[in-house]
N, C-alpha and C positions, 0 to 999 in steps of 0.2 A: 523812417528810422529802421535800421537795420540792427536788430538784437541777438548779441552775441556773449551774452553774460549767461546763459542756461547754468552754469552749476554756482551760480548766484543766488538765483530764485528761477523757474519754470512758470509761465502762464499757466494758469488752471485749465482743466481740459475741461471742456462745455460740457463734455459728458459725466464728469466728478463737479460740477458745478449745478450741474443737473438735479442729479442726487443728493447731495446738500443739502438744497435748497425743499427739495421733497422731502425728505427726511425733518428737515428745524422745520416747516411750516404742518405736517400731519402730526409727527411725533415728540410737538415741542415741552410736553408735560420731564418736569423731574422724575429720572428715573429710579431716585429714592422712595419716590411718592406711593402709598398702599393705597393706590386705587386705579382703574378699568385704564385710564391715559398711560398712568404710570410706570404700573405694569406693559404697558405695549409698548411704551418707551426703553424699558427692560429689556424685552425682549429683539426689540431692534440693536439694541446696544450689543448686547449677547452674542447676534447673528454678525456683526459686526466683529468686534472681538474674535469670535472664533475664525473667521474669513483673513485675519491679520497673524492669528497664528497662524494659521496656516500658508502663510505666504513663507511667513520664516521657518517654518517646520518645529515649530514649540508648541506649548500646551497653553490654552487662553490660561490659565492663573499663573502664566510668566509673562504676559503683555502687561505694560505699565504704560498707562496714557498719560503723557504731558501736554506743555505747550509750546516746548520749540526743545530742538537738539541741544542748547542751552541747558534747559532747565533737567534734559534725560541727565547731559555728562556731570551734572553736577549731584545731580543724585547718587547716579554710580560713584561716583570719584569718595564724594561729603559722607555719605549715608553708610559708605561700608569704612572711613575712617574714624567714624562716631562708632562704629557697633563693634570695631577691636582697636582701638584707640592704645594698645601696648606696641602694633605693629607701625613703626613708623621710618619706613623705606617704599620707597616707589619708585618704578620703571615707566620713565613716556619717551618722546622724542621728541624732534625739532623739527616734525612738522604739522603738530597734532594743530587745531581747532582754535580759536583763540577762548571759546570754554572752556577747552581743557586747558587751556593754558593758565587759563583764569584762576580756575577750581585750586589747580595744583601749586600757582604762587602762594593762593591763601592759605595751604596746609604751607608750602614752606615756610612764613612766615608764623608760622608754629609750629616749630623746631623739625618740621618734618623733614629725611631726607630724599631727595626728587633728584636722581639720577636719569643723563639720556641715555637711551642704546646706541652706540653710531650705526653709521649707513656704510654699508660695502660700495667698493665703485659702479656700482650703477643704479647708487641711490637706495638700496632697499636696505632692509633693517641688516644688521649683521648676525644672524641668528648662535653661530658660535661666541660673541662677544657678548651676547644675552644670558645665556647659560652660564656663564662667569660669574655676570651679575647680580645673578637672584639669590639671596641668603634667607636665612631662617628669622630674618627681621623685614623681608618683603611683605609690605600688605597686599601690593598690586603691579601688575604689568598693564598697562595701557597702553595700547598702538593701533593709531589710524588707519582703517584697510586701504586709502586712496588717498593720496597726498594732493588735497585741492588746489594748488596749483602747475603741478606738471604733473598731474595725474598717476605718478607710478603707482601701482599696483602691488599690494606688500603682501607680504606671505602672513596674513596674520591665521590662517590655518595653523602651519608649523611652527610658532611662535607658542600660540595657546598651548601647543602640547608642549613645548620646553617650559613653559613654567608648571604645567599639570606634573609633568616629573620631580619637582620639588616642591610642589603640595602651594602653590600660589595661584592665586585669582587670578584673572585676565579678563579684562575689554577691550574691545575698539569702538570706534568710530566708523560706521559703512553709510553714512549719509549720502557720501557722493560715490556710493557704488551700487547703492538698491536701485534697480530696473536698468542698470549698466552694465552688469556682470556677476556673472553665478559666485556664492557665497557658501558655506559650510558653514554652521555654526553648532556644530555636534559638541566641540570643544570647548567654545567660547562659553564661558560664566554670562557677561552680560552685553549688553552692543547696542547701540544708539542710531533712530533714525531720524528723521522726517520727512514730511507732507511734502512740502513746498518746494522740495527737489524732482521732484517724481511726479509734476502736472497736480498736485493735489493743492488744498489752499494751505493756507499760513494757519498757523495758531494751531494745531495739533501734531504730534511727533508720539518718539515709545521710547521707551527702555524697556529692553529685553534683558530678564533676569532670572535666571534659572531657577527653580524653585528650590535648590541648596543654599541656594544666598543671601546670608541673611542681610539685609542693612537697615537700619535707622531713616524712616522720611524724613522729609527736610515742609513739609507739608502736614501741619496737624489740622484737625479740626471737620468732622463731618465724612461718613464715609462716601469713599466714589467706587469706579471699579475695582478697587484693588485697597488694600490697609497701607498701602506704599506711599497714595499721594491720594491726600484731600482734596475734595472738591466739585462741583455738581457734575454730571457726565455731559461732556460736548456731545449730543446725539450726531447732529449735522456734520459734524468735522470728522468726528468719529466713522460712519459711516461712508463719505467721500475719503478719506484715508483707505479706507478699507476697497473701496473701487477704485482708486485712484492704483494701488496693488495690484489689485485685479489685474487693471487694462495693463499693466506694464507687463506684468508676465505672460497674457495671451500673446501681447505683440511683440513678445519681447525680440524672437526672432528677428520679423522682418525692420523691427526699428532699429537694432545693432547693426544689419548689414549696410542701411540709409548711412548710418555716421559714418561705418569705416570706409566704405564709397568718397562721403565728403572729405575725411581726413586722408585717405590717400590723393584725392585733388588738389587740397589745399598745400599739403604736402611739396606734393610738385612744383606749384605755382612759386610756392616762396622758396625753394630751394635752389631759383634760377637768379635770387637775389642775395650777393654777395654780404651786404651790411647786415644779411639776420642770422642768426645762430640758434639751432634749435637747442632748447633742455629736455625738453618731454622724452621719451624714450621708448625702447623695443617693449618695455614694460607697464609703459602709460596707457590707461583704455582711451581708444579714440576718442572720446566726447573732451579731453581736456588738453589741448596742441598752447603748450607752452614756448615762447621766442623770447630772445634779446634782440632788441634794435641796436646796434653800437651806435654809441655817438647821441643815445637816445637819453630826454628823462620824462619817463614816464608822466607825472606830471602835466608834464607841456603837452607830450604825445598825445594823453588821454584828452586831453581840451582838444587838439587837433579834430582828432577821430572823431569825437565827440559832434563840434563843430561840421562832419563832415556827413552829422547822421549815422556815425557807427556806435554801437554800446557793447565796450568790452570793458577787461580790468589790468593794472597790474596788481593784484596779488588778490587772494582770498578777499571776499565784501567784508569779512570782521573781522581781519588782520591789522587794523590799525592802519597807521600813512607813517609806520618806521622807513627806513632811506633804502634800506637792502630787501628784500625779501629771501627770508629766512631759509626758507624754501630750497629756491636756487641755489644760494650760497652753499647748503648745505651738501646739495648734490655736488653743486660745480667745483668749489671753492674759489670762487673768482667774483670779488668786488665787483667788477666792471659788470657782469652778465647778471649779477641779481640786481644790480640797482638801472636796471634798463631794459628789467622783463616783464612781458606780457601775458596775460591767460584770455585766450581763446575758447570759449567753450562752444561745444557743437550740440545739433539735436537733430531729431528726426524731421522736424519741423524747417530744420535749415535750407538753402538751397542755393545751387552753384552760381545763381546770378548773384545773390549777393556774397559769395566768396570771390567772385569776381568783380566786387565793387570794394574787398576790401583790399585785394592785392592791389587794386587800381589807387585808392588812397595812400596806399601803404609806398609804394612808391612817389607819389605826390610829394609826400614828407619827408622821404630821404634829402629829396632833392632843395627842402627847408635847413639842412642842419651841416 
């Protein structure tokens, strides 16, 4: 099998697997617990924790441990519309998360009003048509740093300070840009990651929340790292998160240049093939080579592919099985090209035989339709 779903979920690295596993089987005592285990359970947590800030350039009492990018945007989103519950306007867009999307129907559906930014033509936010839209009834701006499936790249740097000029919150979503691309969060109030994108395992994630901000957990009962979010401290995951960081940033270098190598290969290869149309753009980090098949539906294709030993996607893994992909459309405006596109994710780990087995299917299938 050939795996090509990377900004899906990432295999854990042996070496964050490693660690884990060291970590739960030495330090597996509660690290609530007032005693000799406990305390070193603590203190591993700690060294942890502070290695996570310091990835993000924050202070450990703005790291908030969860257990998936789920559970982060929901906090951010829920927890700061509990704590000024008079503000009820918010700014996201049409290509956030489908947590964010989630979180923000359920305040619509309590009278909240959820406005999107649109996108200028080549996909990114409109940052003059933002600044229109932020009024003294805004609770929040929310926007995606990396649109998971054609990977554009959003200015959510410049973004944060158009809303800091009218005195409003701001988050994003940088799930699918930690260990893909340098970030600033000097401005950002709060920002959402996870593990499982970045070689680390499943079941732990953060919200990053600046210590100005106030919000309401969504999680009572028992303290853990933080008064944000109850619950016993994951040592294990905690700590592979925290290495799993690490290695991205040592290598981060030489693994950025591995992709952009492949995506200029791949690039080439399909670009000799008339029936595909690319969406991704000047703006999209290599790891995420978004295409339209014409003539194509996804569906079928994916069985094809599938069938053929390849694992890719059309759309985000939690976007649901809607007909368009929201995505595309929003960039393209063109029916035909969202409901027949594809997301190709790359990695370091990838390698040109097998981009050369999927150009080779990829033609196989045209020649099906």
């Amino acid at each position: 099998m050939i795996y090509l779903d990377y900004s899906a979920s990432t295999p854990i690295d042996q070496r964050v697997a490693d660690k884990w596993m060291s970590v739960e089987t030495t330090y597996f005592a509660n690290a609530n617990s007032d005693h000799v285990l406990g305390r070193e359970s603590k203190r591993i947590n700690d060294e942890s924790i502070r290695s996570i800030a310091d990835y993000f350039k924050v202070l450990p009492k703005e790291v908030i441990i969860t257990s998936s990018a789920v559970e982060s945007n929901n906090t951010a989103i829920k927890g700061l519309a509990l704590k000024y519950p008079l503000k009820r306007h918010i700014i996201s867009s049409a290509l956030e998360h489908a947590s964010l999307i989630g979180a923000l129907s359920f305040l619509d559906a309590s009278d909240y009003k959820i406005e999107t930014c649109p996108l200028d033509e080549e996909g990114r936010f409109d940052l003059v048509a933002l600044d229109k839209m932020i009024s003294s009834d805004t609770l929040l701006v929310t926007l995606i740093a990396v649109d998971s499936e054609t990977g554009i790249r959003q200015p959510i740097e410049e973004a944060a300070k158009i809303a800091h000029q009218h005195g409003t919150l701001f988050h994003t979503d940088i799930t699918q840009l930690v260990g893909k691309g340098h970030f600033d969060l000097t401005d950002i109030d709060m920002a959402t990651a996870s593990a499982h994108k970045v070689y680390g395992p499943k079941g732990v994630a953060v919200l990053i929340k600046k210590a100005k901000v106030p919000l309401i957990p969504l999680l009572h009962g028992g303290h853990s790292f933080t008064p944000y979010r109850a619950s016993t401290p994951q040592n294990g995951l905690v700590a592979a998160y925290a290495y799993a960081l690490k290695l991205s940033d040592l290598e981060f270098d030489e693994r950025l240049l591995k992709v952009n190598q492949l995506n200029a290969y791949l690039k080439d290869k399909l670009s000799q093939i008339p029936e595909i149309h690319f969406n991704s753009n000047k703006h999209s980090i290599p790891h995420l080579f978004n295409l339209s098949i014409k003539g194509s539906r996804p569906e079928e294709g994916l069985a094809y592919f599938s069938n053929h030993g390849l694992c890719f996607s059309s759309k985000s893994a939690c976007s649901g099985q809607e007909e368009l992909s929201n995505s595309v459309y929003a960039i393209t405006k063109d029916e035909k090209l969202a409901a027949s596109s594809y997301r190709i994710s790359l990695s370091h780990l990838t390698t040109t035989d097998e981009l050369d087995t999927l150009v080779g299917v990829m033609k196989a299938y045209l020649k099906t339709l």
